[in-house]
C-alpha positions as CSV (number, residue, x, y, z in Angstrom):
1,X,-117.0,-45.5,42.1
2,X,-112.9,-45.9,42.4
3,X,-111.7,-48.3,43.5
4,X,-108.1,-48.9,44.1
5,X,-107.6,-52.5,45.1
6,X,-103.5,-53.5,45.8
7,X,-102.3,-57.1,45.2
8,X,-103.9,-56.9,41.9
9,X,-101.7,-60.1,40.8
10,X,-102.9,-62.0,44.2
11,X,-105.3,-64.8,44.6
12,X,-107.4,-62.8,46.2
13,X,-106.7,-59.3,44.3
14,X,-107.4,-61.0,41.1
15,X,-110.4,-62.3,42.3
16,X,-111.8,-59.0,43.3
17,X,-110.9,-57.4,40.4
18,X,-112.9,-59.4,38.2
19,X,-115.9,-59.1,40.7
20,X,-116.1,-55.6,40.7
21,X,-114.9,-55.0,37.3
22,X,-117.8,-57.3,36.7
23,X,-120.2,-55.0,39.0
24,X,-119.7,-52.1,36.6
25,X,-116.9,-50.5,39.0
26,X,-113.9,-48.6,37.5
27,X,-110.9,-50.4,39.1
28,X,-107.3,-49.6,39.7
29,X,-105.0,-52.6,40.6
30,X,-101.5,-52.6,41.7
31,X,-99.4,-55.3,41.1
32,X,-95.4,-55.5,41.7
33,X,-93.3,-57.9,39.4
34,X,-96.1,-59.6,37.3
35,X,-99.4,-58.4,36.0
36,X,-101.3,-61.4,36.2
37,X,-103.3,-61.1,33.0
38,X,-104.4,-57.5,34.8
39,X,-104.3,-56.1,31.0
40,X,-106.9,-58.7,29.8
41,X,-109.6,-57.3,32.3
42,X,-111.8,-54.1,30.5
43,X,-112.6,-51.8,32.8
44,X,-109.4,-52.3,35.2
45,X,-106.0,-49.8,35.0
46,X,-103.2,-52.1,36.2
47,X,-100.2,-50.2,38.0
48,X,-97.0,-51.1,39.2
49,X,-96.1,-50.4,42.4
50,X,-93.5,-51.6,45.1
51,X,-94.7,-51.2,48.9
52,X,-91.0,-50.8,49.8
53,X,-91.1,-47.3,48.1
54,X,-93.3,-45.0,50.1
55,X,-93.2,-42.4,47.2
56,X,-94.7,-44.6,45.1
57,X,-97.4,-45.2,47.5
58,X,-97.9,-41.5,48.2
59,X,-98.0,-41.1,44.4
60,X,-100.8,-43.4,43.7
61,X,-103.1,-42.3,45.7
62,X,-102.9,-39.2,45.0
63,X,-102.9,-39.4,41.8
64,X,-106.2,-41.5,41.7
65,X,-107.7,-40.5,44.6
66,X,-109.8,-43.7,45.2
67,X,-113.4,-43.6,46.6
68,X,-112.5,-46.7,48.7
69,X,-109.2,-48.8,49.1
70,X,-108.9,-52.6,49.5
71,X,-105.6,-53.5,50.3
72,X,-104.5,-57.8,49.6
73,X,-100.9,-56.9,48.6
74,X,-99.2,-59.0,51.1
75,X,-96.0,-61.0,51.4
76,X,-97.6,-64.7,52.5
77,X,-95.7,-67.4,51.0
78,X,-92.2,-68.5,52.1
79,X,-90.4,-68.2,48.7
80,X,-91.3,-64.5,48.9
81,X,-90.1,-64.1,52.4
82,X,-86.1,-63.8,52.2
83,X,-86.1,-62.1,55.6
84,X,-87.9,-60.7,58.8
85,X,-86.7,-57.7,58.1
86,X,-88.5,-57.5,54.4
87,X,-91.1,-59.2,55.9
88,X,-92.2,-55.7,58.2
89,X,-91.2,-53.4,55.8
90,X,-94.0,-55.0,53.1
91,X,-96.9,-56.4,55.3
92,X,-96.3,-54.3,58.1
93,X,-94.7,-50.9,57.3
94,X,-96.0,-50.2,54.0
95,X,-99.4,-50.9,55.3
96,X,-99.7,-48.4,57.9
97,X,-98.1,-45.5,55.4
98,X,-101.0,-46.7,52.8
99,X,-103.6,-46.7,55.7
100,X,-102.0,-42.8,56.9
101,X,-102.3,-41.8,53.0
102,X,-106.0,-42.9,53.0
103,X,-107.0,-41.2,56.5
104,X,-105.3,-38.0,55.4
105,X,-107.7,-38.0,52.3
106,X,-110.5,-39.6,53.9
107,X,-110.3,-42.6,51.4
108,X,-112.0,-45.7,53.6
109,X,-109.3,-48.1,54.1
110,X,-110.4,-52.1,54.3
111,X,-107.5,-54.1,55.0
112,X,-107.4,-58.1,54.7
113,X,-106.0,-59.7,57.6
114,X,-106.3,-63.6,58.3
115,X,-108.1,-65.4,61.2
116,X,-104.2,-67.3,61.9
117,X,-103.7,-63.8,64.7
118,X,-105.5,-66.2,66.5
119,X,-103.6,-69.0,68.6
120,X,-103.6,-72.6,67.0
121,X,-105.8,-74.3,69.6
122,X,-108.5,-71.0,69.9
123,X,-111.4,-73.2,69.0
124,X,-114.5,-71.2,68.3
125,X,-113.4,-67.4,68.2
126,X,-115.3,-63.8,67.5
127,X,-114.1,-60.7,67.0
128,X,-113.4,-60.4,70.6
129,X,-111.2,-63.2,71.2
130,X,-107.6,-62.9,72.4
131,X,-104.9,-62.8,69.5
132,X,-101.6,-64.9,70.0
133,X,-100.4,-65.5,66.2
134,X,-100.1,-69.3,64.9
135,X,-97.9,-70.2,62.1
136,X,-94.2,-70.7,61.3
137,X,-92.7,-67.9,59.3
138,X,-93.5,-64.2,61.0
139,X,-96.6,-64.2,58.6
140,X,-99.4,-63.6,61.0
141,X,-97.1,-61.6,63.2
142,X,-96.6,-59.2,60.6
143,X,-100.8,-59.2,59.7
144,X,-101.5,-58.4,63.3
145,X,-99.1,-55.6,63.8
146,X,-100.3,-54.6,60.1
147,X,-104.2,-54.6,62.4
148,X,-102.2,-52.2,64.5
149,X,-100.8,-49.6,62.2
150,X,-104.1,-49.3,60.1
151,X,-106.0,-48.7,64.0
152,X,-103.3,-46.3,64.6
153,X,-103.3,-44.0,61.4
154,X,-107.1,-43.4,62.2
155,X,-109.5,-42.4,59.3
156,X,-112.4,-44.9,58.2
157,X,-110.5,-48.5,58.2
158,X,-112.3,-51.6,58.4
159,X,-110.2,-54.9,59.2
160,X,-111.5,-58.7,57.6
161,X,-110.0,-61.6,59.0
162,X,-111.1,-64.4,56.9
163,X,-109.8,-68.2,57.5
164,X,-108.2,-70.5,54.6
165,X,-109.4,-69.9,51.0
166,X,-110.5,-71.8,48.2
167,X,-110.9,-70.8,44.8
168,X,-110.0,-70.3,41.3
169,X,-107.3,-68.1,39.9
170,X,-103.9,-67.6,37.8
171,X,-101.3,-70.2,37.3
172,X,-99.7,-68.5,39.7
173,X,-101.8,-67.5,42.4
174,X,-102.1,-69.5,45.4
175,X,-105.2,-71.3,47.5
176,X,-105.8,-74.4,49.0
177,X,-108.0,-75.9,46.3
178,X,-105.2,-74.6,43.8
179,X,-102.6,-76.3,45.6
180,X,-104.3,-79.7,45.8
181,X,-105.3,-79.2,41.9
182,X,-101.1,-78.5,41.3
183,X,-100.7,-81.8,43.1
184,X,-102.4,-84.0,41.8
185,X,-102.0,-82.4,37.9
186,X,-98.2,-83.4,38.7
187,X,-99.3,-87.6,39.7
188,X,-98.7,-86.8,43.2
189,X,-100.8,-87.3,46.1
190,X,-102.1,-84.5,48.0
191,X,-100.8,-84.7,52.2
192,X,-104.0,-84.2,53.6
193,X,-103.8,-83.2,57.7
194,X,-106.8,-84.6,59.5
195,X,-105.8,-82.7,62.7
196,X,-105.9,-79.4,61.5
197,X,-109.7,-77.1,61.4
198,X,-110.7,-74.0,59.9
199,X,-113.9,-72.7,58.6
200,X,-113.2,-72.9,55.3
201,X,-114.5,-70.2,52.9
202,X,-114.6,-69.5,49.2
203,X,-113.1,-67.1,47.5
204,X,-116.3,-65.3,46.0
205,X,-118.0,-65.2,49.6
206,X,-114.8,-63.1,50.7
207,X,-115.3,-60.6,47.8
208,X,-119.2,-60.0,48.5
209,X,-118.4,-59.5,52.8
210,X,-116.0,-56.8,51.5
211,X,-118.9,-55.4,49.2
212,X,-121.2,-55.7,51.8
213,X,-119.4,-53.6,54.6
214,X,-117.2,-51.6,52.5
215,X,-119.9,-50.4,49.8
216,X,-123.4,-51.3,49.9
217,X,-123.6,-51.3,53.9
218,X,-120.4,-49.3,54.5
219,X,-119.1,-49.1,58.4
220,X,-115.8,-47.7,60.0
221,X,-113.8,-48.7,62.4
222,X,-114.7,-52.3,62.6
223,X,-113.3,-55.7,62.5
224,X,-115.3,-58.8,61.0
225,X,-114.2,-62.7,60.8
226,X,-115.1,-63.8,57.4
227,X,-115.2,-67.8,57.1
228,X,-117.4,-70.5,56.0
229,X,-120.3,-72.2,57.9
230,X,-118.5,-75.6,57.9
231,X,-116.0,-76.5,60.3
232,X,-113.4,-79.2,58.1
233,X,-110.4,-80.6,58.4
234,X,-107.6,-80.3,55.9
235,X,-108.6,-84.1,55.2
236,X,-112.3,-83.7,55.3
237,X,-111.7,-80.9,52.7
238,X,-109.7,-82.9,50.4
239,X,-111.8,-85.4,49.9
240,X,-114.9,-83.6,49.1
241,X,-113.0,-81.4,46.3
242,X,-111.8,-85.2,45.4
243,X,-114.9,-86.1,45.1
244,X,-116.4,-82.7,43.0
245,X,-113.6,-83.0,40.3
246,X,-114.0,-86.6,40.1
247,X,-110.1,-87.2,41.5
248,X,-109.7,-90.5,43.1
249,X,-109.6,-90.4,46.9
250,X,-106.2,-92.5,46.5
251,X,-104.4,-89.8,45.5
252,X,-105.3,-88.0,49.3
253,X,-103.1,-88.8,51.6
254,X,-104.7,-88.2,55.0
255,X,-101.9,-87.7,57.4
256,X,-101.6,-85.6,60.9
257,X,-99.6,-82.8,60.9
258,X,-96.4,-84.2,62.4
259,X,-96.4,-86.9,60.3
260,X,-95.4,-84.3,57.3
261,X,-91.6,-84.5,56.7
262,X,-90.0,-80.9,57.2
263,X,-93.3,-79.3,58.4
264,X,-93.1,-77.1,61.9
265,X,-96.5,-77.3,62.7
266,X,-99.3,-79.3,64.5
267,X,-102.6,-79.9,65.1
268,X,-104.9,-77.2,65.3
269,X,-108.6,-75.8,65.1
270,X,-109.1,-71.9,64.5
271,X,-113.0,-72.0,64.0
272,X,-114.8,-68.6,62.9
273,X,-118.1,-67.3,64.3
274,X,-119.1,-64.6,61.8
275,X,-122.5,-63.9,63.4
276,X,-121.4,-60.5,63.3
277,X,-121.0,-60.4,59.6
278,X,-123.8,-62.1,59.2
279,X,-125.7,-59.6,60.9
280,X,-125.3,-57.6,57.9
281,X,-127.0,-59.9,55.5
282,X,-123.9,-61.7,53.9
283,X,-124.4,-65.2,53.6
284,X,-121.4,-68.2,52.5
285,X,-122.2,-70.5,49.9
286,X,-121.7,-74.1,51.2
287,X,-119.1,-76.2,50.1
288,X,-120.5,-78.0,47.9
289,X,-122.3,-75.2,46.2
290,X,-119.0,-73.5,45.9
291,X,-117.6,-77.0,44.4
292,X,-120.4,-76.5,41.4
293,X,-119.3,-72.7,41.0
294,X,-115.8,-73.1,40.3
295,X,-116.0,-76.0,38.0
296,X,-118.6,-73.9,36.1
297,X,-115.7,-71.2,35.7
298,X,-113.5,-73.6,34.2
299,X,-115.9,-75.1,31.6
300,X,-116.7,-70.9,30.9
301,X,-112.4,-71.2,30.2
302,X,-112.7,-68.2,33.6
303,X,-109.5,-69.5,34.8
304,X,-106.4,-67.8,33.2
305,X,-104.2,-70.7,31.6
């Protein structure tokens, strides 16, 4: 089959890309300044595409006319955010004219969300549980009116709302296990928040719940939490990929959250239940079986350098 997956240059784009590339799919991946290393992938058709121009967005899909559509492409760190305004117009705007262009064509639409619609202190949540964004920055704002604009164009959509990610990728991709790597490749140690919970889940698992529902099992008109069946902290997390890639544990600096210079937030715990996924058949790796599967990546050279 098609498939058209946008945010081809993303952490999580890229990582799909290879999966399904690797699956024997034929892939389509928009990217908007930077490829990403797209070209090196046989089997996937990078394209450029801005989400400010609707046109654009009209034009690809009709001019591929995609069995399915995964859309990643998102605006989610602060140095790509230069204002609200931008902000809506990417994550928000642009997604409901995708979602519209895939209902008019009958194209099933999955969109990534994140489990942050949730508020900070939710605790254990399911699909069902009362949304109140958490965050500095508009970002979850923007994903849960983006929820809103996919329900609203109607068609076949299915939403994911998975919680923080871990992973492999490009130099210049983004996840939390990338992040602490970038520290402590630079001599610095790693703040570490020991009052902050998710359900931490790795990349790959996120890939095969969006294969599971979107193509082997596919449903419409659903919404799934997608996380990890251990409930860590930020510091708990830390240490354990310390610990895989044989890091000291000084160079962790367990901290809470306000003790962070400059950072707006505080404590939190946004833990998934993803019984309803799992209902399905999809399973997470544990952590530590994650661990072994990345570094096996890099000694296969799988990370792009």
């Amino acid at each position: 089959m098609l498939i058209l997956i946008t945010g081809g240059s993303g952490f999580v784009g890229w990582n799909a890309v290879r999966y399904f590339v690797g699956r024997g799919q034929d892939v389509v991946a928009t990217f908007h300044t930077f490829p990403h290393y797209l070209h090196k992938v046989a089997g996937c058709r990078p394209i450029p595409l801005d989400f400010a121009e609707r046109d654009a967005i009209d034009q690809v899909v009709a001019r591929f006319q995609p069995d399915i559509i995964i859309h990643t492409a998102a605006l989610a760190r602060p140095q790509e955010i230069s204002s609200a305004d931008l902000l809506t117009l990417v994550n928000v705007d642009a997604t409901g004219h995708l979602a519209r262009a895939a209902a008019e064509r009958d194209i099933p639409f999955l969109f990534l969300s994140t489990d942050l619609v949730f508020p900070s202190n939710a605790g254990l949540c399911t699909e069902s549980s009362p949304t109140a964004p958490s965050g500095a920055g508009g970002y979850a704002d923007s994903k849960l009116a983006a929820e809103d604009a996919v329900r609203a164009a109607g068609g076949r959509w299915i939403i994911i709302r998975p919680t923080l990610m871990f992973g492999n990728g490009t130099p210049r991709s983004n996840s939390f296990s990338q992040f602490l790597d970038r520290k402590w490749h630079s001599g610095q140690r790693a703040p570490l928040f020991t009052d902050q919970f998710r359900s931490f889940l790795y990349v790959g698992d996120l890939i095969t719940a969006i294969e599971r529902v979107a193509i082997e099992q596919p449903v419409a008109n659903e919404i799934f939490l997608c996380g990890g069946d251990e409930r860590l902290s930020r510091a708990e997390f830390g240490l354990r990929y310390a610990d895989a890639c044989g890091v000291d544990r000084a160079m962790c600096n367990p901290m809470r959250a306000d003790e962070l210079p400059g950072y707006a937030g505080g404590g939190s715990d946004i833990t998934l239940d993803c019984s309803k996924l799992r209902a399905t058949g999809w399973r997470p790796r544990g952590i530590a079986e994650a661990f072994d599967v990345m570094l096996r990546e890099r000694d296969d050279n799988w990370v792009v350098g």
